[in-house]
C-alpha positions as CSV (number, residue, x, y, z in Angstrom):
1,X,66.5,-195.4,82.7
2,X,66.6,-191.9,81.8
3,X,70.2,-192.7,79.9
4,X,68.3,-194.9,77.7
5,X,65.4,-192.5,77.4
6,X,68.1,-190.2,76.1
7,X,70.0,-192.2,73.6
8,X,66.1,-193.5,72.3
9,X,65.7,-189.4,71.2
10,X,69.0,-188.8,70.1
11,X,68.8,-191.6,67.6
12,X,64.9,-190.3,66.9
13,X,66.7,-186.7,66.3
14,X,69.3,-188.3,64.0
15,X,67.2,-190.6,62.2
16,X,64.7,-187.7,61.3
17,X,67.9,-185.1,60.2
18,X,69.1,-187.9,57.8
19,X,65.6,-188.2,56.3
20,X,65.4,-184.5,56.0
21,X,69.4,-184.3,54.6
22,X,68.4,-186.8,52.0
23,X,65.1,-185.6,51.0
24,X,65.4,-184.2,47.3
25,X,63.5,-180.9,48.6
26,X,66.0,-180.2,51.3
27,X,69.1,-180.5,48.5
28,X,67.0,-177.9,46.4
29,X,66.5,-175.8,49.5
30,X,70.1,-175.7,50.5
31,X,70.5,-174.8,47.2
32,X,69.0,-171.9,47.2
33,X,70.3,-170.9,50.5
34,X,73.9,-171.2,48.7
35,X,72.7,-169.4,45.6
36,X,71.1,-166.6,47.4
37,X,74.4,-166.2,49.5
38,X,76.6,-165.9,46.8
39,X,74.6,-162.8,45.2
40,X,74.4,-161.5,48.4
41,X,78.2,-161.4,48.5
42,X,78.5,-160.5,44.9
43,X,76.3,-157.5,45.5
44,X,78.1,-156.1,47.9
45,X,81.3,-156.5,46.1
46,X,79.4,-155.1,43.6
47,X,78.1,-151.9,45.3
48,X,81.6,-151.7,46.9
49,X,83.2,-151.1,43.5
50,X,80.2,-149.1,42.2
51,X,81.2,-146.8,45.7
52,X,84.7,-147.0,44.8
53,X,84.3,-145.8,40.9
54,X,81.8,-143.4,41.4
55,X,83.4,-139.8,40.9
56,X,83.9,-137.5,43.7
57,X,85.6,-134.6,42.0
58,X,84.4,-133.0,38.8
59,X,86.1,-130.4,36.4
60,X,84.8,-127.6,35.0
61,X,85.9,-125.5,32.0
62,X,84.6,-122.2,31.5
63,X,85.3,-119.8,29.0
64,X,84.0,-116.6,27.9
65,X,82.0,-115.0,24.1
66,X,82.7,-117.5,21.3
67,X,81.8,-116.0,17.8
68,X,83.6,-117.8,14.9
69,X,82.9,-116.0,12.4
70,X,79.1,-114.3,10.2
71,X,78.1,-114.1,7.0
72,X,76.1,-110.9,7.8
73,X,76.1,-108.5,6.3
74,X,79.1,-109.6,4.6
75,X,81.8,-112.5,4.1
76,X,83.4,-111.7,8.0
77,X,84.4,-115.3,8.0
78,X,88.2,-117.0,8.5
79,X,89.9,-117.4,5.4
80,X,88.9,-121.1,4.0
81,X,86.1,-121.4,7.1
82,X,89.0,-121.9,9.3
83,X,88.4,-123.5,12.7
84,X,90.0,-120.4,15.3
85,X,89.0,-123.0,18.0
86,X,92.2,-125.6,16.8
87,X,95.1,-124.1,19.3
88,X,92.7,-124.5,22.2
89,X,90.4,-127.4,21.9
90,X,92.6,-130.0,23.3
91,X,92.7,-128.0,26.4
92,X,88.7,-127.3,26.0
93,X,87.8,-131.6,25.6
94,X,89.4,-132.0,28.7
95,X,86.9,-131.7,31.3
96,X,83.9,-133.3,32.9
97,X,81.6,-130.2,31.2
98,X,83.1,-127.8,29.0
99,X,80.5,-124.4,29.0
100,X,81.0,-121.5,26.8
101,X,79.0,-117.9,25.5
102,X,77.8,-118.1,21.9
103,X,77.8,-114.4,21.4
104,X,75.4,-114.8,18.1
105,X,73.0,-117.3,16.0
106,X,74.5,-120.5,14.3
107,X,72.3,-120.9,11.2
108,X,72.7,-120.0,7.4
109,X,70.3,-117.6,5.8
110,X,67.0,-115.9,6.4
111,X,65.4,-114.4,9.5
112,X,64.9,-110.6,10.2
113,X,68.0,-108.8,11.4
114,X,67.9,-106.6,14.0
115,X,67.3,-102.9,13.4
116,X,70.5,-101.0,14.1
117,X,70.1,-96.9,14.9
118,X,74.2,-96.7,14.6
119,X,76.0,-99.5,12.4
120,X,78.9,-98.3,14.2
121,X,78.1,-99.6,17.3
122,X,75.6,-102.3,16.9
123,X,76.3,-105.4,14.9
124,X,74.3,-109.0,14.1
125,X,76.0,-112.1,14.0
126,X,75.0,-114.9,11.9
127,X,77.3,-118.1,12.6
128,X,77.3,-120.9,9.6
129,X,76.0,-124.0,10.5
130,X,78.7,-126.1,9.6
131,X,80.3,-124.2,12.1
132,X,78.9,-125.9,14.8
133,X,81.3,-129.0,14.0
134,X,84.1,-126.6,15.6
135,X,82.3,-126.3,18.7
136,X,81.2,-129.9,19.2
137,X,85.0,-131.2,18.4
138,X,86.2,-128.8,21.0
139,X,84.1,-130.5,23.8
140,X,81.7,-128.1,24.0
141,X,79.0,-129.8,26.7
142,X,76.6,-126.8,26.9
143,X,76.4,-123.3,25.2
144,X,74.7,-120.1,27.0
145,X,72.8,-118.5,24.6
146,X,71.4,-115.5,26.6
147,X,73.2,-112.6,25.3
148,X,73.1,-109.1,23.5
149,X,73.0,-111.0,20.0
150,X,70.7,-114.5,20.7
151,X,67.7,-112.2,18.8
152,X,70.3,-110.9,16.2
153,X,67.5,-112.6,13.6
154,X,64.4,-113.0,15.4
155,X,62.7,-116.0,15.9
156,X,63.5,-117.4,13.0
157,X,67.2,-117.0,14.2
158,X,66.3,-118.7,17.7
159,X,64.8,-121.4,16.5
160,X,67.1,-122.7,14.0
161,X,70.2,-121.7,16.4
162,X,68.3,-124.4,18.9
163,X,67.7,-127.0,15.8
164,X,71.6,-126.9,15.0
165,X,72.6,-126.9,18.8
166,X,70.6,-129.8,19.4
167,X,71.9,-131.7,16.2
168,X,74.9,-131.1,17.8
169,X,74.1,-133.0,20.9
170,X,75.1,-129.6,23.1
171,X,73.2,-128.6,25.7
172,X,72.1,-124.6,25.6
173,X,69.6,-122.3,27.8
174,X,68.8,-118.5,28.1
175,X,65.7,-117.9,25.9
176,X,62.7,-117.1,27.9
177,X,59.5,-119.5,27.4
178,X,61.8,-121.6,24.9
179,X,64.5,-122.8,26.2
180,X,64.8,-121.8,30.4
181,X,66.9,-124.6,31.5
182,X,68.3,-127.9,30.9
183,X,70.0,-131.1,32.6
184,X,73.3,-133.1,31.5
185,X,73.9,-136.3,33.3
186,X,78.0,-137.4,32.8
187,X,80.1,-139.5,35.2
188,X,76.8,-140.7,37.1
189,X,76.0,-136.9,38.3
190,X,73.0,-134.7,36.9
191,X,74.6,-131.0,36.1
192,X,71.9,-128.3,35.3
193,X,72.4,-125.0,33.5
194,X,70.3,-122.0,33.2
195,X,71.7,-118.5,31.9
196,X,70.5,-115.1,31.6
197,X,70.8,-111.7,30.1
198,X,69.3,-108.2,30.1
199,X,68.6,-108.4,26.5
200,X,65.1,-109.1,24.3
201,X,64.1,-112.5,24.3
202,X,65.9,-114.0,26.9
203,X,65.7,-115.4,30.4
204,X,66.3,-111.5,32.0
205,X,69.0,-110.9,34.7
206,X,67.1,-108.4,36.7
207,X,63.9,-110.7,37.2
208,X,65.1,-112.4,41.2
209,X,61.7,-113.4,41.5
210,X,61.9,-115.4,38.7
211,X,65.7,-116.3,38.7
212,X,64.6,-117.7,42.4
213,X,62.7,-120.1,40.7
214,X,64.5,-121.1,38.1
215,X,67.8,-122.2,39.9
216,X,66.1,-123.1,42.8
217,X,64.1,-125.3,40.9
218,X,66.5,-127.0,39.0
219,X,68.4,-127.5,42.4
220,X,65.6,-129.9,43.1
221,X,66.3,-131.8,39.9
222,X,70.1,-132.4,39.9
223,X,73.5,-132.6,41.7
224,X,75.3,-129.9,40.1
225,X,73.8,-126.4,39.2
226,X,75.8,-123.9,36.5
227,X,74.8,-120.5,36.6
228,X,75.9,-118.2,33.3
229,X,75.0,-114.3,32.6
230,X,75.4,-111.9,30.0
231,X,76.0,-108.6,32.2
232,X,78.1,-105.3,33.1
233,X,78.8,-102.6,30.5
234,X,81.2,-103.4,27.7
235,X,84.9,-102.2,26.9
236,X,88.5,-101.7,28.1
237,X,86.7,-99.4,30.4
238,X,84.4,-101.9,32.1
239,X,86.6,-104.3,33.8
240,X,86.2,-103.2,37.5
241,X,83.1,-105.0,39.5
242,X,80.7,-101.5,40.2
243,X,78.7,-103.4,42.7
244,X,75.8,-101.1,41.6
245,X,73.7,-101.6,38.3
246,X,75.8,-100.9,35.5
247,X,73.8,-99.2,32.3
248,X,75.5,-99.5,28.7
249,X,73.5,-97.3,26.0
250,X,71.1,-96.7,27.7
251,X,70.4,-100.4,28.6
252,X,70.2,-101.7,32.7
253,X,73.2,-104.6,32.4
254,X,72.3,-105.6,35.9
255,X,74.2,-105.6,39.1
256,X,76.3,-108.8,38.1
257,X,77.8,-108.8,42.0
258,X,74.5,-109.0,43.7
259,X,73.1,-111.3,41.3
260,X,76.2,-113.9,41.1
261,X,75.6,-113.8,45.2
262,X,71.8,-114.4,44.6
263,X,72.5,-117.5,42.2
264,X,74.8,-119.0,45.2
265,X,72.0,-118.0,47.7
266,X,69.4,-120.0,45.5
267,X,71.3,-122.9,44.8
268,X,74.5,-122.5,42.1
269,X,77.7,-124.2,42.2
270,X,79.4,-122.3,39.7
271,X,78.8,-119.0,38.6
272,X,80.6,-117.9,34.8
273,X,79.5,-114.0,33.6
274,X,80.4,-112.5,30.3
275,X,79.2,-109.4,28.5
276,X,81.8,-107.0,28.7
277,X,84.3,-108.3,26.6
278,X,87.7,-107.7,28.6
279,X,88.2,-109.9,31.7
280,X,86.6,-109.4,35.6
281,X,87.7,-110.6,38.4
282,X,87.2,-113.7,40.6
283,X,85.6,-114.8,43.7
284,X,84.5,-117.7,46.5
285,X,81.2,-116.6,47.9
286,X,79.9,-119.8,50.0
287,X,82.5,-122.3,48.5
288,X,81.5,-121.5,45.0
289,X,83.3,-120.5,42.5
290,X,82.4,-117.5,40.7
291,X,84.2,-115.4,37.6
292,X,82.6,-112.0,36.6
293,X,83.4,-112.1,33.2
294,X,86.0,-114.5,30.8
295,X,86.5,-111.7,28.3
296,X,86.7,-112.7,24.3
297,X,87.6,-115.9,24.4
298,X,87.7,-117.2,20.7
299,X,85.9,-114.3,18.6
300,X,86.7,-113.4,14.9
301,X,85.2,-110.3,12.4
302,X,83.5,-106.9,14.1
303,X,84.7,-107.9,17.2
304,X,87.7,-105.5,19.0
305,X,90.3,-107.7,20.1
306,X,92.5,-104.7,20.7
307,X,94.6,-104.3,24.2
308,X,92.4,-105.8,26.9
309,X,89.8,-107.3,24.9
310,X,92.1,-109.3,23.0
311,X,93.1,-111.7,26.4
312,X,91.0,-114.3,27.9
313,X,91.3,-117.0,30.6
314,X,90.4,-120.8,30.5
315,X,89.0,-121.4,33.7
316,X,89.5,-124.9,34.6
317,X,87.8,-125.6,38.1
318,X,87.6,-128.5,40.2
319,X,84.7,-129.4,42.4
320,X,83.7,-132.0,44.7
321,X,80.1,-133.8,44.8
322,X,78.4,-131.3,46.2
323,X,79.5,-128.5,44.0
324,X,82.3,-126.5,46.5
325,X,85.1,-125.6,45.6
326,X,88.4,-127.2,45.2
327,X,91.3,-126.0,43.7
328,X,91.2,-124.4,39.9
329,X,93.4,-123.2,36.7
330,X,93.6,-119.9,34.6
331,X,94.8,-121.4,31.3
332,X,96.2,-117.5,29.9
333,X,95.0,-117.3,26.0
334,X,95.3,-114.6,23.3
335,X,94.1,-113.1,20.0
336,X,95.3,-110.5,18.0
337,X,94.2,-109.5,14.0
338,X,96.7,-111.5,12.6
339,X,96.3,-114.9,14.4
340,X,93.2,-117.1,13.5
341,X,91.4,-117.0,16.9
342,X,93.0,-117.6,20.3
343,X,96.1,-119.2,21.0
344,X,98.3,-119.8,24.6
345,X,99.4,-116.6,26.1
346,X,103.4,-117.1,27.1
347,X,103.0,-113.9,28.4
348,X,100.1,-114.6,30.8
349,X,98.8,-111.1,30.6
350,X,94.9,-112.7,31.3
351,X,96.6,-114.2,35.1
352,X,98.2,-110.6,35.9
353,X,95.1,-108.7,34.8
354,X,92.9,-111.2,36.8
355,X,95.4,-110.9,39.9
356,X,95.8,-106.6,39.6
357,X,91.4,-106.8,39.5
358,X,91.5,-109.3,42.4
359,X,92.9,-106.8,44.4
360,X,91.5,-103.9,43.4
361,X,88.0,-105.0,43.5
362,X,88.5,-107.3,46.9
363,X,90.4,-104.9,48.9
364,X,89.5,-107.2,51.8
365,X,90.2,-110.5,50.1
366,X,87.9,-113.0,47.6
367,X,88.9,-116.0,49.2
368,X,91.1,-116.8,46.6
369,X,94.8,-117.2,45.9
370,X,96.0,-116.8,42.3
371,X,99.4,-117.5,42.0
372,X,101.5,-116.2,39.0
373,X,101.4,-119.3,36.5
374,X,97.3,-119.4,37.5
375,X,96.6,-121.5,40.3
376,X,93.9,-121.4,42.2
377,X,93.5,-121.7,46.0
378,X,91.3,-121.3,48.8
379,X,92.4,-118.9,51.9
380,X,90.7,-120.3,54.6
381,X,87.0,-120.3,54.9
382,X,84.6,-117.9,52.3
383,X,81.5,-116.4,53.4
């Protein structure tokens, strides 16, 4: 009896699952089942490979004052408006971000030049504005443009620097209230860059309360933070780290030591000084990378190139996600009066200057290894 009761529901069971396998709603519903499996599996695969091609090492190019040339007060130009950034700009385009120092205004004619109590020792740089093709062909992803001649021309200067800077497509920050900070996204990471100087009109070095907020701020916003400043006193006589405020005419430069520490503190990856025109040492403070000043990099006219001020490194510096440091590069450049801007150094006097300051700056060690054809490495852990 109860076998029978049992075969009587399994063919109830069956008879039903064939209705429902033939019903044209089922066949619909199936489907969809199918459908919505296969995007399943396809976005996995999909965010998989996303995973796989997303970037996990960056590289950064840094290099110090770039001033190609002014038209005040006179023709100090390159003969035919040569481009002095030719020999280097296929090392320059090839990076994640290439950053540089324009040491000066890129516009034509006008504004009010800066008042000068000795000619001798003050000058005002006035970059054509079809100069700016130069930059932007040498990769140029951002342009620091707090320094000792951003106010060369006043406002007027400023704001048509920033109008041919942003027809360029390049990225720039430094002027206080105008232009504080900005944000790149490349290679599906957000890089930030803020910069400061002592000097009129821009974002100022000494101000922690408000360099705090600044960085610390823009920390919030993005992946990658780049610090630059404009600081130290100037000449073949300024290329040791004083570790105390350094005052040039008369003028507090800052203590570009304690403040490149202070950027790390508050949220930089990278730190890049210029200001004083020769070379400064290097440093890992936290896992970031930090170089005191990159000297004259590419530089033409009323600028001395002479002895020390006339080498420079490329910094090329790899980083990971997060902005530590990996491994980096001194490309060793040049310029002399007779060559149109800089050019490879065979001799690599920018690597032995940078290793003779290494040492007698960080008695004790910088975390760093630089080897003699410019390598850089990490000794062990950098606090």
């Amino acid at each position: 009896m109860k076998k029978n009761i049992l075969l009587i529901l399994f063919a109830i069971l069956a008879f039903a699952l064939a209705l429902i396998i033939t019903n044209p709603n089922f066949k619909d519903f199936k489907n969809r089942l199918i459908n919505l499996e296969k995007i399943g599996i396809s976005k996995n695969r999909n965010d998989e490979k996303n995973k796989k091609d997303e970037k996990s090492e960056f590289t950064i190019i840094g290099v110090g004052d770039i001033m190609l040339g002014s038209n005040y007060p006179s023709d100090l130009l390159p003969k035919n408006d040569a481009n002095i950034l030719e020999n280097t700009q296929d090392i320059l385009q090839n990076a994640d971000i290439t950053v540089g120092n324009l040491e000066g205004t890129l516009f034509d004619t006008g504004g009010t030049p800066k008042s000068c109590d000795n000619p001798n020792v003050c000058y005002a740089f006035r970059m054509p504005s079809k100069y700016g093709k130069y930059l932007k062909q040498a990769g140029f992803d951002y342009l620091s443009i707090a320094n000792n001649h951003s106010n060369d021309f006043g406002q007027t200067g400023i704001k048509e620097t920033i109008q041919n800077l942003n027809n360029l497509n390049i990225k720039y920050s430094g002027i206080k209230g105008i232009a504080e900070s900005t944000i790149l996204e490349k290679n599906g990471k957000k890089f930030g860059f803020v910069s400061f100087a002592p000097n009129s009109a821009t974002v100022k070095l000494n101000d922690y309360n408000y360099a705090k907020k600044l960085i610390s701020e823009l920390k919030s916003k993005v992946d990658i933070v780049i610090v630059m400043f404009h600081g130290g006193a100037e000449g073949a006589g300024a290329e040791h780290i004083t570790r105390g405020h350094e005052i040039f005419h008369g003028e507090d430069r800052g203590n570009v030591y304690e403040f490149a520490h202070f950027a790390i503190d508050n949220g930089a990856d990278i730190v890049f000084g210029q200001g004083p025109h020769v070379t400064r040492a290097i440093e890992l403070y936290k896992n970031k990378f930090i170089s005191y000043s990159g000297g004259n990099f590419a530089t033409f006219g009323k600028i001395n190139i002479s002895g020390s001020m006339g080498i420079a490194p490329i910094f090329k510096i790899k980083i990971d996600s997060n902005g530590n440091f990996i491994s980096g590069e001194i490309i060793p450049v040049r310029q002399t009066y007779e060559s149109a801007g800089p050019f490879i150094d065979s001799e690599k006097l920018a690597i032995k200057k940078i290793i003779s300051l290494n040492k007698s700056d960080f008695p004790n060690g910088n975390g760093l290894f630089l080897t003699n054809n410019g390598k850089i490495n990490k000794i062990g852990n950098s606090n």
